[in-house]
N, C-alpha and C positions, 0 to 999 in steps of 0.2 A: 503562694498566691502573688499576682502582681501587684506592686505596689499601686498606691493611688494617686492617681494623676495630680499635679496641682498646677492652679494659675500664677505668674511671677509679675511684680510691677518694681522697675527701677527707672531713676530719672535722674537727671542731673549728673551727665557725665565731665563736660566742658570740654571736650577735647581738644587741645592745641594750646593751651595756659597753665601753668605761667612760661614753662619754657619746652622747647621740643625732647628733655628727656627726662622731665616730670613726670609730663602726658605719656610718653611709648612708658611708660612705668605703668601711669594707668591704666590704658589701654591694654597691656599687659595681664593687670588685675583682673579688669572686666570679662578678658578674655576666659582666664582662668575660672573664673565666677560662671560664667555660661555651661563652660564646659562642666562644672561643677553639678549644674540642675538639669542639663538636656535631658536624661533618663527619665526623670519624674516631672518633663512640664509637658503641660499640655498645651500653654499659651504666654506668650512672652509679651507683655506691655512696654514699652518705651516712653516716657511719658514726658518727653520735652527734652528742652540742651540734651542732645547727643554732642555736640560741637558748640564750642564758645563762639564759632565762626562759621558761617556756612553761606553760600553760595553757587546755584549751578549757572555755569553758563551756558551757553548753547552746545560746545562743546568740551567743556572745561568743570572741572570741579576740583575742590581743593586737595592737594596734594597731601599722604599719608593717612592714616586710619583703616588700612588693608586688614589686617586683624582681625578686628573689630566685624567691618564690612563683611569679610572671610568668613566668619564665624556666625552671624546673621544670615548670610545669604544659605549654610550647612543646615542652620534650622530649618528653613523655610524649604531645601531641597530634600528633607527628611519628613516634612510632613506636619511641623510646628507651625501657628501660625506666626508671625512677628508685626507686632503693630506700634506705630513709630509714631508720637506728635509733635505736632510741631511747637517750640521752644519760641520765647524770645530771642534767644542766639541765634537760631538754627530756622526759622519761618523759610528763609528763601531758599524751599525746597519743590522744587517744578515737575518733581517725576520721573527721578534719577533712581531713588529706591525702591520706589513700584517696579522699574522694567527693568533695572539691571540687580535687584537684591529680591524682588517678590513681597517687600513690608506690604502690608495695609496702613495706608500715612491717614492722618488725620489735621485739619487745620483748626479742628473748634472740639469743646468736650461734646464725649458721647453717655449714652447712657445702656447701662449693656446687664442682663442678665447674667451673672454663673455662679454656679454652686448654691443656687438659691436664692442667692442676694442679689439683690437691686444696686447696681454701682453706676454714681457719676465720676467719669475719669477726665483730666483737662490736666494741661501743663497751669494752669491758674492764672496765667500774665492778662493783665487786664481785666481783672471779673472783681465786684466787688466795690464798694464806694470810693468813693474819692478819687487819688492817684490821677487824678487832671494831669499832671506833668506828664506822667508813663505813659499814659492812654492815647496822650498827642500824639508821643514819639511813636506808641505800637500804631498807631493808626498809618503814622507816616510811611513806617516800613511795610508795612502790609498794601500800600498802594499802588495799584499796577504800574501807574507813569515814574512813579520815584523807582521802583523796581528797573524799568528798565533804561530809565537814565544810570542809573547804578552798573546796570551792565554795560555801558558803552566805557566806561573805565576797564584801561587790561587788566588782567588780573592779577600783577604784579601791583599795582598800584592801586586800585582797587580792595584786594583781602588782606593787604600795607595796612591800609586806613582803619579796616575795620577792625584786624586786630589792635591797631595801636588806640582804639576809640573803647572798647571791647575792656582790655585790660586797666584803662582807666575807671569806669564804670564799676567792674572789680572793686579797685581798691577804695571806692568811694562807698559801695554797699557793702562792704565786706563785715562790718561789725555787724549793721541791721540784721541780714543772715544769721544771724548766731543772738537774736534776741527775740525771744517771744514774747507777746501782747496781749496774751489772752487772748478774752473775747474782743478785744481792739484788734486784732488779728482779720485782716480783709477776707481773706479764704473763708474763714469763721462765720465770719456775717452774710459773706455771698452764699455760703451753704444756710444759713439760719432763713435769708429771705428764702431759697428755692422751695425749703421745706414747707412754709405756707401753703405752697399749691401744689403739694407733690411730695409722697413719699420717698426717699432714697437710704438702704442702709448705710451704705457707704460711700462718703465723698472722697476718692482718692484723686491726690495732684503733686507737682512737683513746685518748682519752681523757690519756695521758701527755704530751702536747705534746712529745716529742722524738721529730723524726722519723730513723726509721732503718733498716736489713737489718742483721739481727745472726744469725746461722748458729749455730741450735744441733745442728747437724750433717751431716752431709755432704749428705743428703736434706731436710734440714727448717731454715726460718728461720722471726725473728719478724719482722715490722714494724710500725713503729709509723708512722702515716702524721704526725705532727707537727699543726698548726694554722694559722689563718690570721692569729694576732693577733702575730705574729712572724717567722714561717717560710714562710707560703704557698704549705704543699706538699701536694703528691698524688701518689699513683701510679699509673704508667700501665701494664698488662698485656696483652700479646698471646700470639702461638705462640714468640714467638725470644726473650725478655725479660721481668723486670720491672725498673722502673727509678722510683725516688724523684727529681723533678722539684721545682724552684718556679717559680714562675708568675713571680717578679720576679727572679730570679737565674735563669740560665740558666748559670752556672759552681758554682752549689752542689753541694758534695761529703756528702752524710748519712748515707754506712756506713759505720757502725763496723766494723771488723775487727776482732773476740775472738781470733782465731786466734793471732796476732803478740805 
């Protein structure tokens, strides 16, 4: 009998950090990963930072991530769908990977039916209380006229800047990443208010780099799918299951139990 189809959600790739042969390591990885589930996916999620850096120009886009790219576009010309959101890093995407890769891209979460379940999927950046600081900044990059003043810089000088802006921002949140808050946890509470007006079983996102199922109640969890620059995880979805995986640990444990 054929096996049974399932759905995959991975995010947080950062390609291009910290240095160009960390990332072809990565890249590398992910590669292998892909190839790994093609047989048994039926649908590939992307759910934010695919790149630490991204930028299309008119006729320009950043250099290397052929792979990666390669290997995506094999999906998609096989008949998988591949659906790419857009990241904090990675927003200024114009329509490079609809016509030259076939994604289905997204700029805000969706809410999407399969295998039964009710799923809200979103890269997270910006949703959630407070964060007045980030909200500024995300607002600023997400606006048309900063957008294309940004392009009138080459692109030498230009994707200079951002990675050199990019890797700072790194090493300033890089412990945050790696601490959970509970239900102080923004994701947490952006899901807690949705659920007032709306049932969802599951809130999947990226962006926090701690991968996890955390139950905010009997019908309803969050998950965060974690990253690849530590954790190497995704999760895998069918009719009987969902289950947080790593691609290099196959004994890794990533739910949190609130209950206890």
């Amino acid at each position: 009998m054929e096996a049974q189809k399932k759905t995959y959600f991975v995010s947080d790739f950062h390609l291009g950090i910290p240095s160009f042969e960390e990332s072809a390591v990565r890249e590398k990885r992910i590669v292998s990963f892909l190839k790994n589930i093609k047989p048994q996916c039926n649908e590939l999620y992307i759910v934010g930072d695919i790149f630490d850096f991204w930028f299309e120009y008119k006729t320009v886009i950043p250099k290397g991530f052929v792979r990666l790219l390669a290997k995506l576009a094999e999906f998609v010309e096989d008949g998988i769908p591949v659906h790419v959101f857009h990241g904090n890093h990675d927003l200024w995407q114009f329509g490079y990977l609809e016509k030259e890769i076939g994604c289905k891209v997204y700029a805000k979460p969706i809410i999407k039916s399969i295998a039964g379940k009710k799923l809200y999927i979103g890269h997270g950046d910006g949703l959630g209380p407070k964060q007045q600081k980030f909200k500024f900044i995300l607002s600023v990059y997400r606006n048309y006229f900063f957008q294309r003043l940004f392009a009138f810089f080459h692109p030498n000088i230009g994707i200079g800047l951002a990675n050199y802006f990019s890797q700072k921002s790194k090493e300033e949140t890089y412990s945050d990443n790696h601490a959970f808050y509970g239900e102080n946890e923004f994701l947490i509470q952006h899901a807690r208010n949705f659920l007032k007006h709306e049932h969802i079983d599951y809130f999947i996102f990226g962006h926090r780099h701690l991968p996890m199922i955390y139950k905010l109640n009997n019908q309803s969890n969050y998950i965060n799918l974690g990253d690849w620059i530590d954790y190497n995880t995704y999760l895998e979805l069918d009719e009987n299951e969902v289950t947080i995986k790593s691609f290099t640990d196959s004994s890794a444990n990533y739910i949190y139990n609130n209950e206890n």
